[in-house]
C-alpha positions in Angstrom: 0.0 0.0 0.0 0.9 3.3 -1.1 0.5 6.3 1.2 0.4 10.1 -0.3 0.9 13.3 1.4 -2.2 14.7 1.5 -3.6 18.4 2.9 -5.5 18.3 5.8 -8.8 19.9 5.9 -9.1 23.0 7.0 -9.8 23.6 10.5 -13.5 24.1 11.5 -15.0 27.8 12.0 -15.2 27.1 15.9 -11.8 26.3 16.4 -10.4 29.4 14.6 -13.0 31.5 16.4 -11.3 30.1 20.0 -8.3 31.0 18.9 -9.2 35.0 18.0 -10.8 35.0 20.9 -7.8 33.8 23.1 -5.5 36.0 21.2 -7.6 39.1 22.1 -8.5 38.1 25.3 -4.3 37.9 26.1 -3.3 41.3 24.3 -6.6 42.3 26.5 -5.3 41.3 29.4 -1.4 42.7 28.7 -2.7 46.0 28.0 -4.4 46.2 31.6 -1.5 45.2 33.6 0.4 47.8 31.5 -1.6 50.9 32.1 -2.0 49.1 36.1 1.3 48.6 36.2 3.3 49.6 34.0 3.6 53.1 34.6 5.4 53.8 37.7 5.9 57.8 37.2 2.7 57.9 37.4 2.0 56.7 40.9 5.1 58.2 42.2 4.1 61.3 44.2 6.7 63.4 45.1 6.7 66.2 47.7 9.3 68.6 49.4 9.2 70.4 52.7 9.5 73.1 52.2 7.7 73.1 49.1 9.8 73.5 45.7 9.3 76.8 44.4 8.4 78.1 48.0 9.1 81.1 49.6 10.2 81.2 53.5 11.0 83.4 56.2 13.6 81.6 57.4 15.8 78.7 56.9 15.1 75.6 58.0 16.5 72.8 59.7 15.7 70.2 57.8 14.6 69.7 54.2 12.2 66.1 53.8 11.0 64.5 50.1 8.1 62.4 50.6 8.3 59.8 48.2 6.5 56.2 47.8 8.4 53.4 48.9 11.4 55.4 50.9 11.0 53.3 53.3 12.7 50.5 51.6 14.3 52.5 49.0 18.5 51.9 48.2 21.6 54.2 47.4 19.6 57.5 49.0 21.5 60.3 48.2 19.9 64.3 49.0 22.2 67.2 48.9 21.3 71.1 49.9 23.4 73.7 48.3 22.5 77.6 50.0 22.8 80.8 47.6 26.6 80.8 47.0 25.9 77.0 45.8 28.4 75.8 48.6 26.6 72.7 50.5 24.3 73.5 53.4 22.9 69.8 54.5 24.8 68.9 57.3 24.6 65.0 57.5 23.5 61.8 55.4 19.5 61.5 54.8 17.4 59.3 56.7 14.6 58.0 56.5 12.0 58.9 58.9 8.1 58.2 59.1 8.4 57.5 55.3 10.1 60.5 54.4 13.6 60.9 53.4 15.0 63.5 56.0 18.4 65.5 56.0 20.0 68.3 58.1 20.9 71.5 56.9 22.7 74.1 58.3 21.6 78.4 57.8 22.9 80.1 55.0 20.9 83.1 54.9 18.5 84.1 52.4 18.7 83.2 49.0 18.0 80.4 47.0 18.0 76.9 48.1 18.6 73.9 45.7 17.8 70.4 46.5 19.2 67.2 44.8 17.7 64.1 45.5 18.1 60.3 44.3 16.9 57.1 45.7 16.8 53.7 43.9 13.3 51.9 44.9 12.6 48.3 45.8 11.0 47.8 42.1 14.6 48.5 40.5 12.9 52.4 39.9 15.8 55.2 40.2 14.0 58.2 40.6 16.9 62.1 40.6 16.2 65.7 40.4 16.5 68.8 41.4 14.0 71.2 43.4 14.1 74.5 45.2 13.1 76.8 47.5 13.9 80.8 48.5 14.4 81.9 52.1 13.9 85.5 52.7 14.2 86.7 55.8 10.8 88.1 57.9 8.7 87.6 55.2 5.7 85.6 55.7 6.0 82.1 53.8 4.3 82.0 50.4 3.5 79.2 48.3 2.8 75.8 50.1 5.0 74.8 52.9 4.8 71.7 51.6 4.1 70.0 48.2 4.7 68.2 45.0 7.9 69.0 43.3 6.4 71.1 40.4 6.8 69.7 36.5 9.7 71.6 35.6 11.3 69.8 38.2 10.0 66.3 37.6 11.1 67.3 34.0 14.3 67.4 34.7 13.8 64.4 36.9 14.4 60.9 35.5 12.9 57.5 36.1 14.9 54.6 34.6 11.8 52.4 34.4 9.2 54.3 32.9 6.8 53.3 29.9 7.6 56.3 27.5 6.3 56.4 23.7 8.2 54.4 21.8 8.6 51.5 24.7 5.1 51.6 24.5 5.0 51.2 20.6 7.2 48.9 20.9 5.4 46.7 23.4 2.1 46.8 21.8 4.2 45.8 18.4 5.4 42.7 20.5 2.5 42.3 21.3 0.8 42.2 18.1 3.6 39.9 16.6 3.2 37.3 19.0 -1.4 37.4 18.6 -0.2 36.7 14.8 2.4 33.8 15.6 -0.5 32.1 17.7 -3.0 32.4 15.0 -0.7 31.3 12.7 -0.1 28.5 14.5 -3.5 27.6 15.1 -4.5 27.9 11.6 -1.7 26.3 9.9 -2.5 23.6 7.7 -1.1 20.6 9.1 -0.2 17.4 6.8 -1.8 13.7 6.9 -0.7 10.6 5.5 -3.8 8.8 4.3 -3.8 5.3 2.2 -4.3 5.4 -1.1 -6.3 2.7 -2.7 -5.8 1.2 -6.3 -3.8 -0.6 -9.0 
């Protein structure tokens, strides 16, 4: 007997219907955990004491960020530099009550910049730089304390965030790989079946 390679039938309407369905239901689902997750700059929520952009009426003895995740956070470096730009925090931050905390001596009035990096638990490195003006017996303007304005979380970087093109890129990946399933699943697959005769 005599067997001949032979194309398979194709494969019923159902089965390719299952298989758009778990495609769509998988790039679904990866979108989700990337807007949920994948966006850390987003949830991150910085704020400065006093507040960046501020103005005081005197100088304070400590400067704080409130960031999330201090509390575990690695490699915490925040430095205060007075008007002349010489430095003015007087000891290595700490973290206290959540807060990344550090000393600083007075310099006067002027302007105040502050310099802060921390490396989070989730591999995140967040850096920047912020301000503040002291001038002396004026009553404080501006918040005493809040979130680092967006010139500042401009200049800021975050080594993990989803920007444009990693997005484009991801949702090409994505799209690539819903294609190599289907093709996959609809690939016509070859049979061997007997052939009879002479």
């Amino acid at each position: 007997m005599t067997t001949v390679d032979a194309p398979r039938p194709p494969a019923p309407a159902g089965t390719v219907q299952r298989a758009a369905i778990v495609v769509a239901a998988g790039v679904v689902l990866s979108i989700l955990a990337l807007l949920a997750f994948g966006s850390p700059a987003a949830n991150r929520r910085l704020v400065l004491d006093p507040g960046d952009g501020s103005v005081v009426g005197a100088a304070p003895a400590e400067v704080t960020l409130t960031l999330g995740g201090a509390e575990s956070a690695e490699d915490l470096h925040m430095a205060v530099t007075g008007p002349t730009g010489a430095v003015v925090s007087t000891g290595k931050p700490v973290i206290r009550a959540g807060r990344l905390v550090v000393p600083v001596r007075d310099a006067g009035p002027g302007a105040y910049r502050v310099g802060y990096h921390a490396r989070l638990p989730d591999g995140r490195q967040i850096s920047g730089l912020a301000g503040f003006t002291v001038t002396l017996g004026v009553v404080p303007a501006g918040p005493v304390a809040a979130p680092i304005k967006d010139a500042a979380t401009a200049a800021s970087h975050d080594h993990a965030r989803l920007d444009g093109i990693n997005g484009v890129l991801l949702l090409l990946d994505l799209g690539l790989v819903a294609v190599a399933l289907l093709l996959m699943f609809l690939r016509p697959q070859r049979g061997r079946q007997p052939v009879s005769g002479p």
